[in-house]
Residue frames as qw, qx, qy, qz and C-alpha x, y, z in Angstrom:
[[0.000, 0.891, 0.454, 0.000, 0.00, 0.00, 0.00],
 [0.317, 0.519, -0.012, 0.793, 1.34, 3.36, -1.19],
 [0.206, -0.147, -0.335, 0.908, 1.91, 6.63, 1.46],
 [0.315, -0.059, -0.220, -0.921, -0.83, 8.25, -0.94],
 [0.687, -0.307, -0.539, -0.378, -3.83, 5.39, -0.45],
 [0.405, -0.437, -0.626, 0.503, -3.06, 4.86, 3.49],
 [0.064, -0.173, -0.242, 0.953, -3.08, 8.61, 3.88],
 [0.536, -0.199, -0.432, -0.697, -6.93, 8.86, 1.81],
 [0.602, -0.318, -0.730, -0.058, -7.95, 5.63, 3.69],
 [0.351, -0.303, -0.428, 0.776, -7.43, 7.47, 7.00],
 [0.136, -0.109, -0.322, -0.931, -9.28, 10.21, 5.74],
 [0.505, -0.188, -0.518, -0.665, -12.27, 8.71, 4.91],
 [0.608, -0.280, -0.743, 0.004, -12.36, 6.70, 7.93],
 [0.116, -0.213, -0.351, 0.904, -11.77, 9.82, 10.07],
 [0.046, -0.010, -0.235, -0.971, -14.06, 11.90, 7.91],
 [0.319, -0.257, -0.740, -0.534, -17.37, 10.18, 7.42],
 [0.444, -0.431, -0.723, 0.306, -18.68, 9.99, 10.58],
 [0.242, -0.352, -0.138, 0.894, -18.74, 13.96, 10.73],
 [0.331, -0.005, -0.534, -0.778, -20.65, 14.20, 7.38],
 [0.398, -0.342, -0.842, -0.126, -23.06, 11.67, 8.79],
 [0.266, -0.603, -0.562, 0.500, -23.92, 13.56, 11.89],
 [0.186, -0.192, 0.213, 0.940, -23.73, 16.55, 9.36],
 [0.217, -0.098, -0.642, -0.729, -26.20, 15.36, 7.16],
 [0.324, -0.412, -0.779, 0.344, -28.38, 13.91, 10.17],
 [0.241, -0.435, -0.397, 0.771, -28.55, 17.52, 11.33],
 [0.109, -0.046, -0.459, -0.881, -29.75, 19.16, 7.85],
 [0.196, -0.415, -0.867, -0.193, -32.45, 16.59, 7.66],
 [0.297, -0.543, -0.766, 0.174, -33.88, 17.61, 10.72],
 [0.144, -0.468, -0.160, 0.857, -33.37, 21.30, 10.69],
 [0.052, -0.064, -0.392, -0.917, -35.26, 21.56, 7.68],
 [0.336, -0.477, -0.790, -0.187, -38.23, 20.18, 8.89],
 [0.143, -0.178, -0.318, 0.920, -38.65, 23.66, 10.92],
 [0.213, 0.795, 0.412, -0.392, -41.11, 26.50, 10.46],
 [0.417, 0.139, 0.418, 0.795, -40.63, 27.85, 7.29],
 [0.131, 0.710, 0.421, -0.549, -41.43, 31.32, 6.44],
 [0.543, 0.475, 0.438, 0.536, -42.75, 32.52, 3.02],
 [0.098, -0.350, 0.144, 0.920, -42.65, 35.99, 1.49],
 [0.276, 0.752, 0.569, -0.185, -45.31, 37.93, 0.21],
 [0.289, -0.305, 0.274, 0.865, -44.02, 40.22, -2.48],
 [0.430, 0.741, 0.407, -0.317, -46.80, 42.65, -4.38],
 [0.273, -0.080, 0.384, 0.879, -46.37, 44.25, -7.58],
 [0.063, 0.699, 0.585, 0.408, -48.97, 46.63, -9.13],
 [0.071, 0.484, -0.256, 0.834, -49.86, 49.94, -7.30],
 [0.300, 0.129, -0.830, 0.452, -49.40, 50.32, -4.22],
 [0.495, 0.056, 0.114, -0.859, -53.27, 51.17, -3.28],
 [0.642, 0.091, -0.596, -0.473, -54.31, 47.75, -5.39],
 [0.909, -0.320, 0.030, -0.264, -55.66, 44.49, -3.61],
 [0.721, 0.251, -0.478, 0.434, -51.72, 42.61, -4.16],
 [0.243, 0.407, -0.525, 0.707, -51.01, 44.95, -1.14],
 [0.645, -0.359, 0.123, -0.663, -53.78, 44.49, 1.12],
 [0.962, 0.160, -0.219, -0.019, -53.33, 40.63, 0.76],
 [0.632, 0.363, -0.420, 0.540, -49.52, 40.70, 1.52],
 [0.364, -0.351, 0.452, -0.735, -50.24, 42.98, 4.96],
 [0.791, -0.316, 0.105, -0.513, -52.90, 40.35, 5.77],
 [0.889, 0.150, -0.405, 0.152, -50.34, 37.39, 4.96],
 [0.384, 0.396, -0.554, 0.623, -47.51, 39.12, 7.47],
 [0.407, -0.375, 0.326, -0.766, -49.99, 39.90, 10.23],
 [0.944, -0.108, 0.203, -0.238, -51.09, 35.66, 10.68],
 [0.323, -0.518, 0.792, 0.008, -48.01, 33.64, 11.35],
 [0.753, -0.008, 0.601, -0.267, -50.04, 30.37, 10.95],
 [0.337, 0.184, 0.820, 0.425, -50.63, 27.78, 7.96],
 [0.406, 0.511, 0.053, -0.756, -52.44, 30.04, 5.04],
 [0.484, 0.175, 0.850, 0.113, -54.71, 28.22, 2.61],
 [0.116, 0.032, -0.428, -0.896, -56.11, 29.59, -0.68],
 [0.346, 0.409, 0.833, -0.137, -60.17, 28.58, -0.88],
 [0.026, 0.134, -0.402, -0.906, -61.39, 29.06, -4.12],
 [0.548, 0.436, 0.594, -0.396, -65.61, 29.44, -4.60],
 [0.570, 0.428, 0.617, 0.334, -67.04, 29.89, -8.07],
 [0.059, 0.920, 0.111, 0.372, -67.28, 33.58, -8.21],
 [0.254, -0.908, 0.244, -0.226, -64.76, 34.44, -4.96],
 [0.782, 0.151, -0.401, 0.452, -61.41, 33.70, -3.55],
 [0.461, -0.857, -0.003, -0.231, -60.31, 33.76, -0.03],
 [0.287, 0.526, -0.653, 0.463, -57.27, 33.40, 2.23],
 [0.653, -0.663, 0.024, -0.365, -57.84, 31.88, 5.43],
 [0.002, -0.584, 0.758, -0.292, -55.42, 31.01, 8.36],
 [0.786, -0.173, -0.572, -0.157, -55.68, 27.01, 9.53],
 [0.226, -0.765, 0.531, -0.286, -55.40, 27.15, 13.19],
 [0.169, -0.201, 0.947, -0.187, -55.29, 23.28, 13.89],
 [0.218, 0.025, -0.901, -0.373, -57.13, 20.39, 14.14],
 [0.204, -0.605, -0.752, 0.165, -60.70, 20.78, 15.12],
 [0.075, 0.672, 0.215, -0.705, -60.74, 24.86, 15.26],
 [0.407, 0.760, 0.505, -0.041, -62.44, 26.62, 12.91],
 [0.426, 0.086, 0.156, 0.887, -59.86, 28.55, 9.95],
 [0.027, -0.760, -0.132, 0.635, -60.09, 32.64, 10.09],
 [0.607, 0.711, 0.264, 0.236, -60.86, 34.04, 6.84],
 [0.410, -0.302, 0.159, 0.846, -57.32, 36.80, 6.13],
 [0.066, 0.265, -0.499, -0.823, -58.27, 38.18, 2.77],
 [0.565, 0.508, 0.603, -0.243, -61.04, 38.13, 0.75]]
């Protein structure tokens, strides 16, 4: 065995175990709270901005509900409570 393939093998057998408890740690840190971004465009008076204020002001899970004529926003608070309409 060459200087150059002991000195890799040593490596890799040092190394991996670090990347493993690395990658371990992504996993589970993505499974966080994720916040989205609400970004209008049109003027600044128009319904895009009213909407975007009502997204920043309700932390929670926000669901689109679409009727046949209307579309709404509402926050989900959990399981069994009744969602809050945001936006109409």
């Amino acid at each position: 065995m060459e200087i150059g393939e002991f000195l890799v093998d040593v490596a890799s057998t040092v190394t991996w175990p670090f990347v493993t408890v690395w990658a371990l740690f992504r996993l589970f840190k993505r499974d966080g709270p994720k916040r989205h971004a609400a970004i209008p465009s049109g003027p600044a008076t128009g319904e895009a901005y009213r909407v975007a204020e009502a997204l920043k002001q309700n932390p929670g899970e926000i669901a689109v509900v679409r009727g046949k004529t209307q579309l709404a926003l509402v926050e989900l608070a959990g399981p069994g409570a009744q969602p809050a309409v945001v936006g109409e």
